[in-house]
C-alpha positions in Angstrom: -9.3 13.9 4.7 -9.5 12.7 4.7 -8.2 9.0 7.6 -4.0 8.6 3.2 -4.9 6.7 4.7 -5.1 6.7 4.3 -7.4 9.4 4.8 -7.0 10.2 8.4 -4.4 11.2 10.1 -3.8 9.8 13.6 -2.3 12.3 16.2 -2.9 10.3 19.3 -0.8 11.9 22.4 0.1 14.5 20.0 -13.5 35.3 5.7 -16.6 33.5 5.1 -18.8 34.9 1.9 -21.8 36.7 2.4 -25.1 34.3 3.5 -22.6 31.7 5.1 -23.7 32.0 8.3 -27.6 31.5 7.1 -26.8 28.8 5.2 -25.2 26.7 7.8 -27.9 27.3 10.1 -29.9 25.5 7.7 -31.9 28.8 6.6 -32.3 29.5 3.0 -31.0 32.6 1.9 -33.3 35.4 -0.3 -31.0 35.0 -3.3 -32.0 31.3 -3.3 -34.8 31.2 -4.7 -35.2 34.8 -6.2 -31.7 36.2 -7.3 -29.4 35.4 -9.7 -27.1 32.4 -9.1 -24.5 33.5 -6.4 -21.1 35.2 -7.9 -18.1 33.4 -7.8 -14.8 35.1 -6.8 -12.5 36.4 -9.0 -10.5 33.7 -11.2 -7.5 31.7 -9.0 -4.0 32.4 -9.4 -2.2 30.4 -11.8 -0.5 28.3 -9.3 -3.6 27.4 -6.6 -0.9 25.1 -4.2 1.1 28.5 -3.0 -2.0 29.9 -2.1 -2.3 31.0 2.0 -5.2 31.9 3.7 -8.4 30.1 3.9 -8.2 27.4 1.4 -9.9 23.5 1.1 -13.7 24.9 0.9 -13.3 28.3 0.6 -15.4 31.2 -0.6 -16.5 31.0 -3.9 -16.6 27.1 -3.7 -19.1 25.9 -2.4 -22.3 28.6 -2.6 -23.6 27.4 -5.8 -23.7 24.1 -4.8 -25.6 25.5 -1.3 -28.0 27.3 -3.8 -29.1 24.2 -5.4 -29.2 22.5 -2.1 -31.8 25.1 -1.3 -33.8 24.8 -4.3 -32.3 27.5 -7.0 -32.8 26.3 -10.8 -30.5 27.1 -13.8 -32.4 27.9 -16.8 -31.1 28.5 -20.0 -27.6 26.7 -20.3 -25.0 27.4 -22.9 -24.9 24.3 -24.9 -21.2 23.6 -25.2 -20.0 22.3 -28.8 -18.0 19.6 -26.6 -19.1 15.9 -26.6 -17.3 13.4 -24.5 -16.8 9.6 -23.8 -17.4 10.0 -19.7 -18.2 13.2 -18.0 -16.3 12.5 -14.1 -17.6 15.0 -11.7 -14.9 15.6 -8.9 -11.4 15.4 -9.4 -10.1 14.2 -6.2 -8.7 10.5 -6.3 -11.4 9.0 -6.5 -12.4 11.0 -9.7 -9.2 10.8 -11.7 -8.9 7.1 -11.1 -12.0 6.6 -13.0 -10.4 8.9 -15.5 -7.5 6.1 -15.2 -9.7 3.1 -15.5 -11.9 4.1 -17.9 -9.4 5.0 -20.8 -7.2 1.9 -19.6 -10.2 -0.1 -20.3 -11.8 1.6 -23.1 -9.0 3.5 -25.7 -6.0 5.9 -24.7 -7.6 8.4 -26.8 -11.1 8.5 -25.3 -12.4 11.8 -24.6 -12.8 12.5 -20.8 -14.1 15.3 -19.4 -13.2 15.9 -15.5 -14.9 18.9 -13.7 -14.3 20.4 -10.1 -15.4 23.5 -8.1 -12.3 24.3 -6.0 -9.3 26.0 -8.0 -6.9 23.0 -7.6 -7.5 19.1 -8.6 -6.5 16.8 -5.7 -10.0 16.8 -3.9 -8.9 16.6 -0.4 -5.4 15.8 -1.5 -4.5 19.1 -1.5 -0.8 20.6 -1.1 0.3 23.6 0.5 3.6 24.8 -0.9 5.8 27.4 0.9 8.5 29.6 -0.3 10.7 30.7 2.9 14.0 32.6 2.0 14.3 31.0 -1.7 13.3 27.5 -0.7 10.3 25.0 -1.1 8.6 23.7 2.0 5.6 21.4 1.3 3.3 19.9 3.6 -0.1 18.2 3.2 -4.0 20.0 3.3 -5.7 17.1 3.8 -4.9 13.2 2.9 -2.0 12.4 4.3 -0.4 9.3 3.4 -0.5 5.9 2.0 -1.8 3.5 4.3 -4.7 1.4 5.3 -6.2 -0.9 7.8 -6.5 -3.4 5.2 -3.6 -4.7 2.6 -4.1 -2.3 -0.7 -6.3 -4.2 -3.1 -4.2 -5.5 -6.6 -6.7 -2.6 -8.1 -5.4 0.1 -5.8 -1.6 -1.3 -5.8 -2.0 -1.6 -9.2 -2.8 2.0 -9.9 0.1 3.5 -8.1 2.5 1.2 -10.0 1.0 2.6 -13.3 1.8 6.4 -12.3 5.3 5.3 -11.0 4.6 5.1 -7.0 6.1 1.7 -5.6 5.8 2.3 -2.1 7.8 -0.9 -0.9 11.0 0.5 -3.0 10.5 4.0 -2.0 10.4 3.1 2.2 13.6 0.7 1.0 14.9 4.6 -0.8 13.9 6.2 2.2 13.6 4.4 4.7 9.8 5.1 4.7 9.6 8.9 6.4 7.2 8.7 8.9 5.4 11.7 9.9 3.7 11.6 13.3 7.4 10.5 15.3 9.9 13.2 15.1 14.0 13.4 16.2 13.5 16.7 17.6 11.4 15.8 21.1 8.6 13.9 22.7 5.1 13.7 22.6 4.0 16.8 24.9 0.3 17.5 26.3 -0.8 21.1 26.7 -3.5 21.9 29.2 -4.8 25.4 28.8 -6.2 27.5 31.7 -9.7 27.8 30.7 -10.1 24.1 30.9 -7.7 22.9 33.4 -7.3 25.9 35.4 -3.6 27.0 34.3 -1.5 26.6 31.2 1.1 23.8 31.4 3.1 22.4 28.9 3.7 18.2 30.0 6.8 17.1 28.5 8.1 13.7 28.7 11.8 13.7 29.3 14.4 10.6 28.8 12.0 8.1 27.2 9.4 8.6 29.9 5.9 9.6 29.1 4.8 13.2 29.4 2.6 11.5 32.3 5.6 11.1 34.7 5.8 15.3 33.9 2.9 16.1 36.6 4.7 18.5 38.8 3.3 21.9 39.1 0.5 21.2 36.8 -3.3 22.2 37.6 -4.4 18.0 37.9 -5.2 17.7 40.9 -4.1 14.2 42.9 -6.7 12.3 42.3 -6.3 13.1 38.2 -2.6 12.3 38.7 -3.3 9.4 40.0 -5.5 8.0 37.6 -3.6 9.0 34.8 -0.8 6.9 35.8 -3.0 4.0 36.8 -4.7 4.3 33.0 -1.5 4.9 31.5 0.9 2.4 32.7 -2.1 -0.2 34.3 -2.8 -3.5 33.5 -6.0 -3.7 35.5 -9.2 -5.6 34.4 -12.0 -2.9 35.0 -14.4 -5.9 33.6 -13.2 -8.4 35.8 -15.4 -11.6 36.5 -17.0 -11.0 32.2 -17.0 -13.7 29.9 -14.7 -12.5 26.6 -18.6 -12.4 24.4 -19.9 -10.3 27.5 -16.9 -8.1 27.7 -16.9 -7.7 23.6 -20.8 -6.5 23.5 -20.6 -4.3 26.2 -17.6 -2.5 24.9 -19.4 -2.5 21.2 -22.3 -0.3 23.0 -20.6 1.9 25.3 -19.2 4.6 24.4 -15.1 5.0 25.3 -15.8 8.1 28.1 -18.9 6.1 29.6 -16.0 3.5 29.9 -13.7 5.8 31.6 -15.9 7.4 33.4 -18.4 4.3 35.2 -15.9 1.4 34.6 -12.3 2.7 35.2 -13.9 5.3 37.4 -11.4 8.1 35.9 -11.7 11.6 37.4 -13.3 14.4 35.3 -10.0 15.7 35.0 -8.7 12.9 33.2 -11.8 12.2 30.4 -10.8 16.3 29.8 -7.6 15.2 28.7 -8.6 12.5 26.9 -11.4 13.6 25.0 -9.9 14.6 21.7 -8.0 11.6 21.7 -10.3 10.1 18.7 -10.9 13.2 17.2 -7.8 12.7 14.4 -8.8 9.2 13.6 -12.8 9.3 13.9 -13.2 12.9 13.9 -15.8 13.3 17.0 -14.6 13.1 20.7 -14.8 9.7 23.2 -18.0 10.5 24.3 -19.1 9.1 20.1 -16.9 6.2 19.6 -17.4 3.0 21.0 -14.4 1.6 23.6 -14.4 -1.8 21.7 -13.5 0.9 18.6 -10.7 2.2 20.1 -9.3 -0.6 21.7 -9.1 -2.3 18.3 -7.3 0.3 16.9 -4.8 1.4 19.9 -4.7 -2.3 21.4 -2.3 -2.4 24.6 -1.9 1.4 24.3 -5.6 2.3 24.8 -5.3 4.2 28.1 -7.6 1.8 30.3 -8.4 -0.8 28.1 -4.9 -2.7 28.1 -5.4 -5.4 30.7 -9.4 -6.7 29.4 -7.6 -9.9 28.4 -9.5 -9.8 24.8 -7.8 -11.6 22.1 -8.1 -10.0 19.0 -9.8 -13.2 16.6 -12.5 -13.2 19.1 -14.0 -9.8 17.7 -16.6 -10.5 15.3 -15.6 -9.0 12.2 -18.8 -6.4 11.8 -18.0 -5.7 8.0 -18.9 -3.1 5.8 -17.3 -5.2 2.6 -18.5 -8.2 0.5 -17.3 -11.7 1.6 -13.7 -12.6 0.8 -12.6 -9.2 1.0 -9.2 -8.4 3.6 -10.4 -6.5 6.5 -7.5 -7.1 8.8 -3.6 -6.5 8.7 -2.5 -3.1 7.7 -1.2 -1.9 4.4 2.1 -1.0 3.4 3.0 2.6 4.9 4.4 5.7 2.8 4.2 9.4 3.4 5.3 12.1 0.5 6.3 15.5 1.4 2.8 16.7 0.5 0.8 13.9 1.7 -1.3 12.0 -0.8 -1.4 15.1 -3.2 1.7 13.1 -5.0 -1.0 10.5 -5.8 -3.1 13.4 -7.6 -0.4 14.7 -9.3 1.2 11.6 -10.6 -2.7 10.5 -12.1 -3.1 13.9 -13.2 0.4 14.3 -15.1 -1.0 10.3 -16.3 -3.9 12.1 -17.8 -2.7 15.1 -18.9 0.9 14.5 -20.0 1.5 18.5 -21.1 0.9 19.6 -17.1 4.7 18.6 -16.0 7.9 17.3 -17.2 7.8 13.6 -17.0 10.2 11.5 -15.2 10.4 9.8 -11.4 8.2 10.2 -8.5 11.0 12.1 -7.0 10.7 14.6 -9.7 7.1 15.2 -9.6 7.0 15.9 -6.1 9.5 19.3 -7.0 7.7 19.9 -9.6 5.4 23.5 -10.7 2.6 22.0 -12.2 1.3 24.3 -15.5 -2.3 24.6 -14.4 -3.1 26.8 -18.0 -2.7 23.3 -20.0 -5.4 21.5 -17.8 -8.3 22.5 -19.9 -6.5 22.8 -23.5 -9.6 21.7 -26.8 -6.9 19.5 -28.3 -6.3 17.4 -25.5 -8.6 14.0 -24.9 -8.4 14.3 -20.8 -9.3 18.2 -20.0 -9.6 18.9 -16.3 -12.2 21.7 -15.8 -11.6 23.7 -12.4 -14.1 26.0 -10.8 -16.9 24.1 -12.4 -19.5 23.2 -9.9 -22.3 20.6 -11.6 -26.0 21.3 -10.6 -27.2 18.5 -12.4 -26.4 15.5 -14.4 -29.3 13.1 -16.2 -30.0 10.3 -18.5 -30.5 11.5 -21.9 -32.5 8.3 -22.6 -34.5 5.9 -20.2 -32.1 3.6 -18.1 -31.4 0.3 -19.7 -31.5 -3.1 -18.2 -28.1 -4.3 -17.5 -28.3 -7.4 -20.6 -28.9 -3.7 -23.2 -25.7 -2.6 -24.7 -24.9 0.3 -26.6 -24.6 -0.2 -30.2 -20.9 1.3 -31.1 -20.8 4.9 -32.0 -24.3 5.3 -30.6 -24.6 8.9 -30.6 -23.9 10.9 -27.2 -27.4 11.9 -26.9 -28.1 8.9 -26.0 -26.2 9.0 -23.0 -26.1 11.7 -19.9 -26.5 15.5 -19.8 -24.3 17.3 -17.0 -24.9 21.3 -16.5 -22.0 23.0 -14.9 -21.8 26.6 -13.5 -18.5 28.3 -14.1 -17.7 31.9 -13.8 -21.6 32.7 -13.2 -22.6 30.5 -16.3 -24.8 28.0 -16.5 -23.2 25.3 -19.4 -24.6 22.1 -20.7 -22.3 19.5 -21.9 -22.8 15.9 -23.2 -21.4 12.7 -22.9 -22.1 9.0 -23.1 -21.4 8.3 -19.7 -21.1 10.1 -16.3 -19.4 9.0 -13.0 -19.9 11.0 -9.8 -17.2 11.4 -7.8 -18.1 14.0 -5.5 -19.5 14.0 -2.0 -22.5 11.9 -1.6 -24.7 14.6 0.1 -25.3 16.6 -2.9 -25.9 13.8 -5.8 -29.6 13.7 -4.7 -29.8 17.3 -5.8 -27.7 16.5 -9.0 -29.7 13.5 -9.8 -33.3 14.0 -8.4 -34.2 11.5 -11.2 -32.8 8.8 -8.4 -35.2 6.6 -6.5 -36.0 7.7 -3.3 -34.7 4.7 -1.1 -31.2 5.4 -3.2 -31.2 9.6 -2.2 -32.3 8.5 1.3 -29.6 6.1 1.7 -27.3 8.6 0.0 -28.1 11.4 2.4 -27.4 9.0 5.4 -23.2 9.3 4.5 -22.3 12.1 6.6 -19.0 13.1 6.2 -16.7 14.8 9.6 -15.7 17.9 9.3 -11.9 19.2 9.4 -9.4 21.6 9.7 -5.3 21.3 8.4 -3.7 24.4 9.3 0.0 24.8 7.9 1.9 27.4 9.2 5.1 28.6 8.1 7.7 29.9 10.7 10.9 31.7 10.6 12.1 28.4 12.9 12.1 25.8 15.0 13.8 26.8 17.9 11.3 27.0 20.2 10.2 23.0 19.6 14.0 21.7 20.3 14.5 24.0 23.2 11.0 22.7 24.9 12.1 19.1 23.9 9.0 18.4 21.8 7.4 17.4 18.9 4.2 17.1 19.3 1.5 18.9 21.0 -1.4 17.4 22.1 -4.3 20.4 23.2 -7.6 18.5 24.2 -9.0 21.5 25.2 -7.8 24.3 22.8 -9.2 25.0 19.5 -6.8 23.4 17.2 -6.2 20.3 19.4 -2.9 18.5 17.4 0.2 20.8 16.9 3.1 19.0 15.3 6.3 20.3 14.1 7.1 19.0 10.4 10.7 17.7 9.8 10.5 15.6 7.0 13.5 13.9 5.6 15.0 14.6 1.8 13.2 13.3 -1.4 14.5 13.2 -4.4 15.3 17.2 -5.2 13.4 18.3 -2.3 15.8 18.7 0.4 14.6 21.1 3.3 16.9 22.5 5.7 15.6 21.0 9.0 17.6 22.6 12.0 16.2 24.6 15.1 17.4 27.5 13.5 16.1 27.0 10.3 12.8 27.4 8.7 10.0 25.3 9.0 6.3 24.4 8.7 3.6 23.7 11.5 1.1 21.2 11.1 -2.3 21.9 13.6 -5.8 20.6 13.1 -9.1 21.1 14.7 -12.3 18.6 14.6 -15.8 21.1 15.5 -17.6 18.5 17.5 -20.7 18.9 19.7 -20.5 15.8 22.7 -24.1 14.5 23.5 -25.2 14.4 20.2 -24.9 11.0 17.9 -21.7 10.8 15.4 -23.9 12.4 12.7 -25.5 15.2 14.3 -22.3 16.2 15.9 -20.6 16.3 12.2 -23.8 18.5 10.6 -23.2 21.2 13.6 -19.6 21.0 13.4 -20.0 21.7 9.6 -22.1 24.2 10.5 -19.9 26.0 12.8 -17.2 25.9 10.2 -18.7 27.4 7.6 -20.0 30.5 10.1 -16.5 31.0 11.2 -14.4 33.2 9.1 -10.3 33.0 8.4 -9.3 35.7 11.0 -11.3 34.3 13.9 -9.3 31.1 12.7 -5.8 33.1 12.7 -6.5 34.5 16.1 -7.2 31.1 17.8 -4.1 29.8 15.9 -2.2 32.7 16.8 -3.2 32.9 20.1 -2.6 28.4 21.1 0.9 29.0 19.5 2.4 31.8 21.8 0.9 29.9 24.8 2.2 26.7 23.6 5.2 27.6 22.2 5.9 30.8 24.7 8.0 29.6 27.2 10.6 28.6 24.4 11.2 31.8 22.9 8.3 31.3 19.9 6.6 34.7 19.3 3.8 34.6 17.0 4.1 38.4 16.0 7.4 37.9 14.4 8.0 34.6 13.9 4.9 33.2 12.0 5.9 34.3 7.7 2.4 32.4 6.6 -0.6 30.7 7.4 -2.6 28.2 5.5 -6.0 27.0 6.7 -7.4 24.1 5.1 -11.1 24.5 6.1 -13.3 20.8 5.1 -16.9 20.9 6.5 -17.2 17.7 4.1 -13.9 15.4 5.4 -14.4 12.1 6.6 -16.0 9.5 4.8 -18.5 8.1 7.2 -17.5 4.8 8.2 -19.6 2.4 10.9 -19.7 3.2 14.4 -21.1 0.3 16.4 -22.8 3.1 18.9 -25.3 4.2 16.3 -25.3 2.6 13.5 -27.2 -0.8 12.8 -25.5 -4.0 11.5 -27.4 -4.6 8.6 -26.8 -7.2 5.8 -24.1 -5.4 3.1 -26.9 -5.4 0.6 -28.6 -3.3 2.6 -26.0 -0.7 3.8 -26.5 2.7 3.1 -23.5 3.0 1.1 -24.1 -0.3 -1.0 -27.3 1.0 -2.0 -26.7 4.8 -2.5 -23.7 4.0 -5.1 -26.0 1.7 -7.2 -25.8 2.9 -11.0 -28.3 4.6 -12.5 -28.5 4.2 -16.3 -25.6 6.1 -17.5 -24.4 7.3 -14.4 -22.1 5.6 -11.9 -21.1 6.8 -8.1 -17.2 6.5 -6.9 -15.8 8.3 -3.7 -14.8 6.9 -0.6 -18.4 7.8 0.9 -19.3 4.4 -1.3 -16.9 2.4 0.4 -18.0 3.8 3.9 -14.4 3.8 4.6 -11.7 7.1 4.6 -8.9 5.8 3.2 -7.4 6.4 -0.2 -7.4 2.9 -1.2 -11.4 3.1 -0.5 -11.5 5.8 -3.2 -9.3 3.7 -6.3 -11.3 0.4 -5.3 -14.9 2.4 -5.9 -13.3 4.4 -8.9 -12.6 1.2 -10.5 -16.0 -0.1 -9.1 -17.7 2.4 -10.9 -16.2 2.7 -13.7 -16.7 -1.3 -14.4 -20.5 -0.7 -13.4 -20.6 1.7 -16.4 -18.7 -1.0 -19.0 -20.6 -3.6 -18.1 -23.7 -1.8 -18.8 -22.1 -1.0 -22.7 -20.5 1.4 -24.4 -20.0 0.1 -27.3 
C-alpha cells in the first residue's frame, strides 16, 4: 500500500459481513469449525475498477481465508482436469512478475496458473475509475507510484521496460506529474474541536507556511510558540552530544519522547504532529524512532533540523545482502491510477486478449475485458475470487543438487486447493510461488518448519485506508487556497485534492468548477503499544467497522473541512470509494522494536526460504513497501524454484 513506492504514500503537512466483528477480536466464530465453509457474495461486476463502496478487502474476500485461519478444513475437493507449469498464488505485482519471470526464463508457452481472492488483479495496486458527466477520472486505491528509497534494481527497471514503462522518457513526456504538490493552494492543517477545542482551518498564504496562519486558532501561546520555534528553528536540543551519542539516542527514542523531553514541545504541538508518520510508516510518532524520521525528512523534520548530524555518519542498519544500494532514491513517476498501470501493463503482458495493445498512454484509458482472464485455451489464466487454503509438495522436498528430469509428470510437483464460489477445487502443478501476505502461508503450508512459520508470522503488515471521493467540483479547495489537508486528529487524517495533469488520452478537466476526485486516507493506530501490536488492533478495528460508519466520518471531516468554502457534502459528493486494507504495509525495521540481527537471521530472510516446490515472493520478503521490493522478490523466487529444476 502499500509505501509505489513505492508503496507508501507520503502526505506530510498534508458493511462488514456477518462474524466480522468476532473475528477481529480474535474469537472464532461457530461456523468455523462446525458449518459449512462461509458463502461468498454474489459474482463481481464485469468491470471490478468502477466499483464504489467498500472495496480493497471487502466482504466476501477475506472470510474464507479467516475460516482457515481459525482451523476450518476442506474436504473433498473437485479435482480440476487442469495441470500447470507454476501455480502463483496472489496476483498483485509481486505475483504477476513471477508470472513474468518465470515464462521469460522457462518458454512463452508455459502454462501459468495465477489465482486471487478479491474481484480485481492488481493486489494493492488497485484503481478506482469514475464516470462524472461522460468523462473518466482515475485515481489510485492503494500503491501509488514509482519510486523508492533505493535506485530500482536492473531486475525491477528491467521489467517495466519489458511492459513498455520507461519512466525517465515519460517525466521527459510529462514532465514527471507529481501528486502530493498541487497549483491550486497550499499545504493547510485542520484542527478539529474535539481535539483542539475549535475547528480551524490553517492556511498558509503567499509562500509562508500554514504556521505563520495562527490567528484566531484554539493553540494556545505557548503551542504557537513552539510551533514556530520547531518549524522555522535551528536549535540543537542535544547540544554538548558527541555525533555517535546523538545517533544512538535518537535510534532508541521514539520521535514524540523527542518532542516531548528534549525540544520540550507543548502537548498541543505533539497533537498536531502525531499523524505526521502515519502515511509513511503507518503508526503515529509515539512508534517511530526520531533518528527514523529525521533520515527521511532531513532539515524539514520539525525539531530535528539543527542536530548537526551528517548523514554518512548513520550506520547503515540493513535489511539487504552486502553490495546491495540502500541510499539515493529512485527515479520518480506517478500514473493517473497510481501503480495499477504497472498491473495492467504485466497483466495485458500475460494475457494479450484482455486489451488492445499499443503505448502506455493507451493502456492507462483503457476498459480492460475481465471475461478473457480465465479463457482454457490461453497458457497465462488469471483466476479471480479464488482464495487457496492450501498448497503442498506432491513429493518429498529435494535437495537443491536434485533436478527434475524433463517432463517429469506434475504429480511430482505441488498440490494447491482453491475455494471459489463455495467450492472447494484441487489443481496441480509442478511448481508453486506464493505471493500473497505472509500471515496466512503458515496455514497454507503447515507442512513448513516451525522456526520458518514463526518467522513468517512476525511480518505484520499496517493497516490502511484510500478513500476516493468523487465531487461535482473543486471550488471549495481554490476559494480556501488549498491543496492539501492535514487532520491529525480526525478520522481520515490526509485530504488532498487530485489535479493530475493529461496523459496520453486521458485528459481531465481540472478547473474549480469542474469535476474532480478527493483523495483521503486513515491509518487505525493504537499509541502505547509496540509498531506490531498497534497494526493487529488497528486491523482489528477495520475489519469491525462497516462502510456507512466510514461514509459518515468522511462525510462528516469534509463539510467541516471544506465548509467555510461553499463545499456541501449533501449535494456535492456524486460517489465514494473506500479502499479498506487491514493487510497494507509491508513491515519494514523500526530501530525502536526490532533487533538488529545478522540478515541470515531476519525474519523475512528466513520465512521466504523455499520449500521443495514452493517458493515465497511479496514485498513482506523484502521487509520493505515499495514496488520495486515486490519485482526483486518475484524474480528472487522464481530463480529459487529454477535453480531447484524443472526440467
Amino acid at each position: 500500500m502499500q509505501k509505489g513506492i513505492a508503496r507508501r504514500d507520503v502526505l506530510h503537512g498534508l458493511a462488514a459481513a456477518a462474524g466480522t466483528s468476532a473475528l477481529a477480536a480474535g474469537l472464532a466464530p461457530a461456523w468455523a469449525l462446525t458449518s459449512p465453509a462461509p458463502a461468498a457474495t454474489p459474482p463481481a461486476a464485469d468491470y471490478p475498477p468502477a466499483l464504489t463502496g467498500l472495496r480493497g478487502s471487502s466482504p466476501g474476500n477475506f472470510e474464507t481465508a479467516h475460516a482457515l485461519r481459525d482451523g476450518y478444513k476442506w474436504s473433498d475437493a473437485r479435482v480440476l482436469d487442469e495441470t500447470y507449469d507454476l501455480i502463483v498464488v496472489g496476483a498483485g505485482i509481486s505475483g504477476l512478475a513471477a508470472a513474468h519471470f518465470y515464462r521469460a526464463r522457462t518458454s512463452p508457452d508455459a502454462r501459468i496458473l495465477i489465482l486471487d481472492n478479491h474481484d480485481d488483479f492488481g493486489g494493492h495496486a488497485r484503481r478506482n475509475e469514475f464516470d462524472i458527466q461522460g468523462q473518466l477520472y482515475l485515481q489510485h486505491g492503494g500503491t501509488v507510484e514509482i519510486g523508492s528509497p533505493r535506485p530500482y534494481s536492473a531486475v525491477a527497471d528491467g521489467l517495466l521496460r519489458s511492459v513498455g514503462i520507461d519512466v525517465q522518457g515519460l517525466a521527459a513526456r510529462y514532465g514527471n506529474p507529481e501528486f502530493f504538490e498541487k497549483p491550486v493552494g497550499a499545504r493547510g492543517v485542520f484542527l478539529d474541536r474535539e481535539t483542539f477545542g475549535a475547528d480551524k482551518l490553517l492556511v498558509g498564504r503567499g509562500g509562508r507556511s500554514w504556521i505563520h496562519d495562527l490567528e484566531g486558532s484554539p493553540l494556545g501561546a505557548r503551542a504557537r510558540a513552539d510551533l514556530l520555534r520547531l518549524e522555522d528553528g535551528q536549535e540543537d536540543y542535544l547540544a554538548g552530544m558527541a555525533p555517535d551519542e546523538k545517533i544512538a539516542l535518537l535510534a532508541r527514542t521514539s520521535y514524540r519522547d523527542f518532542l516531548r523531553d528534549h525540544a520540550r514541545a507543548d502537548p498541543q504541538v505533539l497533537a498536531i504532529y502525531d499523524s505526521l508518520t502515519k502515511g509513511e510508516w503507518g503508526v503515529g510518532i509515539d512508534a517511530v524512532s526520531a533518528l527514523d524520521y529525521w533520515g527521511f525528512m532531513g532539515r524539514e523534520a520539525p525539531g530535528l533540523a539543527g542536530l548537526k548530524i551528517k548523514r554518512e555518519s548513520v550506520p547503515q542498519m540493513s535489511y539487504t545482502p552486502s553490495g546491495y544500494a540502500t541510499t539515493g532514491g529512485s527515479y520518480y513517476f506517478h500514473f493517473p491510477d497510481g501503480n495499477a498501470t504497472i498491473a495492467r501493463a504485466l497483466v495485458r503482458s500475460l494475457v494479450p486478449r484482455v486489451a488492445p495493445q499499443g503505448s502506455i498512454e493507451d493502456l492507462v484509458s483503457a476498459r480492460f475485458a475481465y471475461g478473457t482472464l480465465d479463457a482454457a485455451d490461453a497458457p497465462v489464466r488469471v483466476r479471480l475470487r479464488s482464495t487457496v487454503v492450501g498448497a503442498r509438495n506432491t513429493a518429498a522436498p529435494r535437495r537443491l543438487d536434485q533436478r527434475h528430469a524433463p517432463g517429469q509428470d506434475a504429480r511430482e510437483g505441488v498440490e494447491v486447493i482453491y475455494v471459489r464460489d463455495d467450492e472447494p477445487l484441487r489443481v496441480r502443478a509442478r511448481q508453486c510461488v506464493l505471493a500473497c501476505y505472509n500471515m496466512i502461508i503458515p496455514y497454507l503450508v503447515p507442512d513448513l518448519p516451525e522456526t520458518q512459520k514463526s518467522a513468517l508470522h512476525e511480518l505484520v503488515k499496517a493497516p490502511l485506508v484510500y478513500a476516493s471521493v468523487a465531487v461535482r467540483h473543486g471550488r471549495a479547495f481554490h476559494k480556501l487556497g488549498v491543496s492539501t489537508i492535514h487532520a491529525p486528529g480526525c478520522y481520515f487524517t490526509s485530504t488532498l485534492l487530485n489535479t493530475p495533469p493529461a496523459f496520453g488520452r486521458y485528459k481531465p478537466r481540472t478547473s474549480a468548477d469542474d469535476p474532480a476526485l478527493i483523495f483521503l486516507d486513515r491509518t487505525p493506530c493504537k499509541p502505547g503499544l509496540t509498531e506490531h501490536e498497534q497494526n493487529k488492533a488497528g486491523r482489528a478495528e477495520l475489519l469491525a467497522t462497516p462502510f456507512e460508519t466510514m461514509e459518515r466520518h468522511l462525510r462528516g471531516q469534509l463539510g467541516r473541512m471544506l465548509g467555510p468554502g461553499g463545499f456541501d457534502p449533501a449535494t456535492d459528493i456524486t460517489g465514494i470509494t473506500i479502499n479498506r486494507w487491514p493487510h497494507g504495509y509491508a513491515p519494514e525495521f523500526n530501530s525502536l522494536f526490532d533487533p538488529l540481527l545478522p540478515y541470515e537471521q531476519q525474519p523475512h530472510v528466513v520465512g521466504r526460504a523455499r520449500f521443495g516446490q514452493i517458493a515465497i515472493a511479496n514485498s513482506d520478503s523484502g521487509r520493505a513497501a515499495y514496488t520495486d521490493v515486490a519485482i526483486d522478490q518475484a524474480h528472487r523466487a522464481v530463480t529459487d524454484l529454477l535453480s531447484y529444476g524443472v526440467g
